[in-house]
Every structure is written in structure tokens, then in C-alpha cells.
C-alpha positions as CSV (number, residue, x, y, z in Angstrom):
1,X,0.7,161.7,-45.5
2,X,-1.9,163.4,-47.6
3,X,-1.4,160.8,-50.2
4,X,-1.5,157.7,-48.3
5,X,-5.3,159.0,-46.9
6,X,-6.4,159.2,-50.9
7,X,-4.8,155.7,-51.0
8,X,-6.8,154.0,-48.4
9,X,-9.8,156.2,-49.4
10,X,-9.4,155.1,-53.2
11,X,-9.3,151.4,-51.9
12,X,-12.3,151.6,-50.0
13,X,-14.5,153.3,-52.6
14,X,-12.8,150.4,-54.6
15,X,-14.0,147.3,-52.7
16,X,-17.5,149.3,-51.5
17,X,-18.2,148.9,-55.3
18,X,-16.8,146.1,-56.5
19,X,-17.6,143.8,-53.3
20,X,-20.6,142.1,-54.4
21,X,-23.6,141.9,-51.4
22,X,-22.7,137.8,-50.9
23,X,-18.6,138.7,-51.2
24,X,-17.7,139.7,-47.7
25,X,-14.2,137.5,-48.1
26,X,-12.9,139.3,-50.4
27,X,-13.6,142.4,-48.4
28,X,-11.5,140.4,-45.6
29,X,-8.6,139.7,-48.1
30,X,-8.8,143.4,-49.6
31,X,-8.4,144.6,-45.6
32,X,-5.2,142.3,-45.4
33,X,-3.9,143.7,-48.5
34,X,-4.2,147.0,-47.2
35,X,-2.6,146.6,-43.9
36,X,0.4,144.7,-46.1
37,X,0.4,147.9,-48.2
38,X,0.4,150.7,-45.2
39,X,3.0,148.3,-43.9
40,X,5.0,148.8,-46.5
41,X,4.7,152.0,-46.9
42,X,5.8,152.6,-43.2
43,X,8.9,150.3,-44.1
44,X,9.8,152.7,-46.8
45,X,9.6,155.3,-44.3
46,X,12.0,153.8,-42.4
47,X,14.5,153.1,-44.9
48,X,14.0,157.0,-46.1
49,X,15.2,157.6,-42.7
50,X,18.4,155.4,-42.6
51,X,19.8,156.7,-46.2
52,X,19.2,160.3,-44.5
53,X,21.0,159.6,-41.6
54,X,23.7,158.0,-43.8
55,X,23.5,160.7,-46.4
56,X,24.6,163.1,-43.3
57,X,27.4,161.3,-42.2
58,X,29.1,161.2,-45.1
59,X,28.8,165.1,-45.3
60,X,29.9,165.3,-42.1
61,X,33.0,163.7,-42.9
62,X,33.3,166.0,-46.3
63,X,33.1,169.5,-44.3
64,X,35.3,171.7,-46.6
65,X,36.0,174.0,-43.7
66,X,37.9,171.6,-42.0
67,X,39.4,170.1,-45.3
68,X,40.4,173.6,-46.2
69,X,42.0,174.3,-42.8
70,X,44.0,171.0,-42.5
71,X,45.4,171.7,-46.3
72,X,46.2,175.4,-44.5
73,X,48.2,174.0,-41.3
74,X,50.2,171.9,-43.8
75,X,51.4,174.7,-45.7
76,X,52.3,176.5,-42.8
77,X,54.0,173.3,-41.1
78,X,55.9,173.4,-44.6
79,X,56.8,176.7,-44.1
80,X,58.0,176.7,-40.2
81,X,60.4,173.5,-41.9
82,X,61.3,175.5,-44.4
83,X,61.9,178.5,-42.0
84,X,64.0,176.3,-39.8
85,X,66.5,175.1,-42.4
86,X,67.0,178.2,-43.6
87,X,67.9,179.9,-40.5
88,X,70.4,177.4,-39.4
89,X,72.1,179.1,-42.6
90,X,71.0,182.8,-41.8
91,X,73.4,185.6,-40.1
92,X,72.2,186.4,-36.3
93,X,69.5,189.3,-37.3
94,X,67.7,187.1,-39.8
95,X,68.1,184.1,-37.1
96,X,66.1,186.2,-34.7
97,X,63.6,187.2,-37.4
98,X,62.9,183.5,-38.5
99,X,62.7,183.0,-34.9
100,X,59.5,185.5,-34.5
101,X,58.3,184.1,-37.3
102,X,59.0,181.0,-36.0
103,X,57.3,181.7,-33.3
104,X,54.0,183.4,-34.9
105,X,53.2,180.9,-37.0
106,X,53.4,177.9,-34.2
107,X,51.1,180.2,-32.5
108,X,49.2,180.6,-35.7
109,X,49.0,176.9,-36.0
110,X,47.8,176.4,-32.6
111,X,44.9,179.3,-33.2
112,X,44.0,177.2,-35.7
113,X,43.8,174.2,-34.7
114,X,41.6,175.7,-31.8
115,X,39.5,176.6,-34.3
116,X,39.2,173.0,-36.3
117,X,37.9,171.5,-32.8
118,X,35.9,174.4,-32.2
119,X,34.1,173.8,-35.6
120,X,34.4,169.8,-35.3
121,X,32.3,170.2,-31.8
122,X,29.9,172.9,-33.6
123,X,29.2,170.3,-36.2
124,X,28.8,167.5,-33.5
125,X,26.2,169.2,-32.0
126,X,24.3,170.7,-34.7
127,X,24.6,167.1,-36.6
128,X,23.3,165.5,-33.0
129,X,20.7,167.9,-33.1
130,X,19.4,167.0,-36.8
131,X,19.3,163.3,-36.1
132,X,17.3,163.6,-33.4
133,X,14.9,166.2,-35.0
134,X,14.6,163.6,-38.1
135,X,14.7,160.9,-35.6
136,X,11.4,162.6,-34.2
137,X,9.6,163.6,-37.1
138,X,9.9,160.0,-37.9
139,X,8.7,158.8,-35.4
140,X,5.7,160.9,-35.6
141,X,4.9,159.7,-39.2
142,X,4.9,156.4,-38.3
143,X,2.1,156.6,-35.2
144,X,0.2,158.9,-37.4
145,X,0.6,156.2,-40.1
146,X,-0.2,153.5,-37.3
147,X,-3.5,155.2,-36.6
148,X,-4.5,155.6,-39.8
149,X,-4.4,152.3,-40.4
150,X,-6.4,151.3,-37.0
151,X,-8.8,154.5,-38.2
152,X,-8.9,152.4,-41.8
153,X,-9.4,149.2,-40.5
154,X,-12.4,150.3,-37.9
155,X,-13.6,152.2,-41.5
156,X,-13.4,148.6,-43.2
157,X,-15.0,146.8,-40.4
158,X,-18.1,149.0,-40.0
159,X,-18.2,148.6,-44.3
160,X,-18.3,145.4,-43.5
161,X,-21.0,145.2,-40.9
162,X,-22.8,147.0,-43.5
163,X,-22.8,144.8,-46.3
164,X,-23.8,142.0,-43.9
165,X,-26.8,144.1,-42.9
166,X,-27.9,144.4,-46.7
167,X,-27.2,141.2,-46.9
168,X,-29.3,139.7,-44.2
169,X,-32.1,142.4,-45.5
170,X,-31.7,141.4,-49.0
171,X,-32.4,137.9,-48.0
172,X,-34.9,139.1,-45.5
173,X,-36.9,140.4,-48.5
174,X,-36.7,137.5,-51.0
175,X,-37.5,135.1,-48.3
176,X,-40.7,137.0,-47.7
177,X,-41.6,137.6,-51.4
178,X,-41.7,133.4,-51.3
């Protein structure tokens, strides 16, 4: 924000010196030049905001938690597979056994797929949360941008009142040294 002040300030000390008295035009097209340029700037802001957003999504959808336990309830649906061929095979002990276990890791899976929608609807909320905080903060910079630009232009306009006035004086003075 900082830097965008200096900017405007740079410009102004700019066209205060460079603007001769009779020049006031060119103060007119440095003004329009400046609005184009805090115009763009804001734009920039904007599209700052959209690869954010964007940037987020994409890590949303890269969440190694969720990666990790999906690989996880495949191993163990593997192994409940594995489990059920074999005890088809399997004397009456070991049929009960791969039974519990059977049994255990169904439940297993289920905890844990409890658990991916738990952390799926965590990161919902948190990631809801973040857009509209950036959302926000954006929109903040861009009405503070906005009224530093009606605070520039109101600047450039009384600058240029000014030079009119030293102007008019100027020619005040050589009209009466005639």
C-alpha cells in the first residue's frame, strides 16, 4: 500500500516540477495517466486474488491426509479379500478367527472413513473460512486503493488550481510592468 503512496507522491513532485506555469494540459493528461495506472494496479490486485484462490483449491484437492488414508482403506480392503479367500480354505478355529478379524477391520474401515469426512468437512470449513478472510482483505485494499486515488486526484486538482493562480499572477505582473 505503502508503495503505491510513494508512487502517486513521486508523480506529483514529478509534474509539480516539470509542468511549466502555461502547461496545465499536460497536468490534465498526467492525472489521466495516473488514474489508468492506480487502475491497474487495483486490476493486478484482483488477479493476485484469483491465482490465490485457485492456488488453494488445488491444495485442497492434494491433502495428503486424505491421500494417505484412502491408500490405507485399500490395503486393508485387500486384506479383508485376502482374508475371505483364505478362510473359505481354513479349518473351523481359523474360520472363526478370520471372522473377528473380518469383522475388526470392516469396523476399522468404517472408523476410518468416519474420519476422512470428518477431515474433508474440517478442511471445508477452514478453506471457507480463508476465502472469505482473503476475500475481505481484498476488498479492503481495493476501497483504500479507491480513496487514495479520489485523495490523489483532489491533491492534483488543488496543484492545479495553483498553477492557474501563478499563472494569472504571473500575467498579472507583466501586464502591469507594460
Amino acid at each position: 500500500m505503502d508503495y503505491i503512496k510513494m508512487f502517486v507522491f513521486f508523480v506529483l513532485i514529478v509534474n509539480i516540477f516539470s509542468v511549466h506555469i502555461s502547461a496545465s494540459p499536460v497536468v490534465s493528461e498526467d492525472l489521466e495517466l495516473l488514474k489508468r495506472q492506480v487502475e491497474t494496479l487495483i486490476t493486478y490486485r484482483e488477479q493476485d486474488y484469483n491465482s490465490l484462490a485457485t492456488a488453494l483449491r488445488q491444495s485442497v484437492e492434494k491433502n495428503e491426509v486424505v491421500v494417505n488414508l484412502k491408500s490405507e482403506i485399500q490395503n486393508l480392503r485387500k486384506e479383508v479379500d485376502r482374508l475371505k479367500k483364505t478362510s473359505k480354505t481354513s479349518s473351523t478355529n481359523e474360520n472363526k478367527n478370520n471372522s473377528k478379524k473380518l469383522k475388526w477391520f470392516m469396523t476399522t474401515i468404517q472408523e476410518l472413513r468416519q474420519e476422512i469426512q470428518d477431515i474433508n468437512f474440517s478442511k471445508q470449513l477452514l478453506d471457507k473460512q480463508n476465502y472469505a478472510n482473503d476475500l475481505t482483505a481484498v476488498r479492503k485494499d481495493i476501497e483504500v486503493l479507491r480513496r487514495d486515488m479520489e485523495t490523489t486526484k483532489a491533491e492534483i486538482t488543488k496543484i492545479n488550481q495553483d498553477v492557474q493562480g501563478l499563472v494569472q499572477e504571473r500575467d498579472e505582473r507583466e501586464v502591469s510592468q507594460i
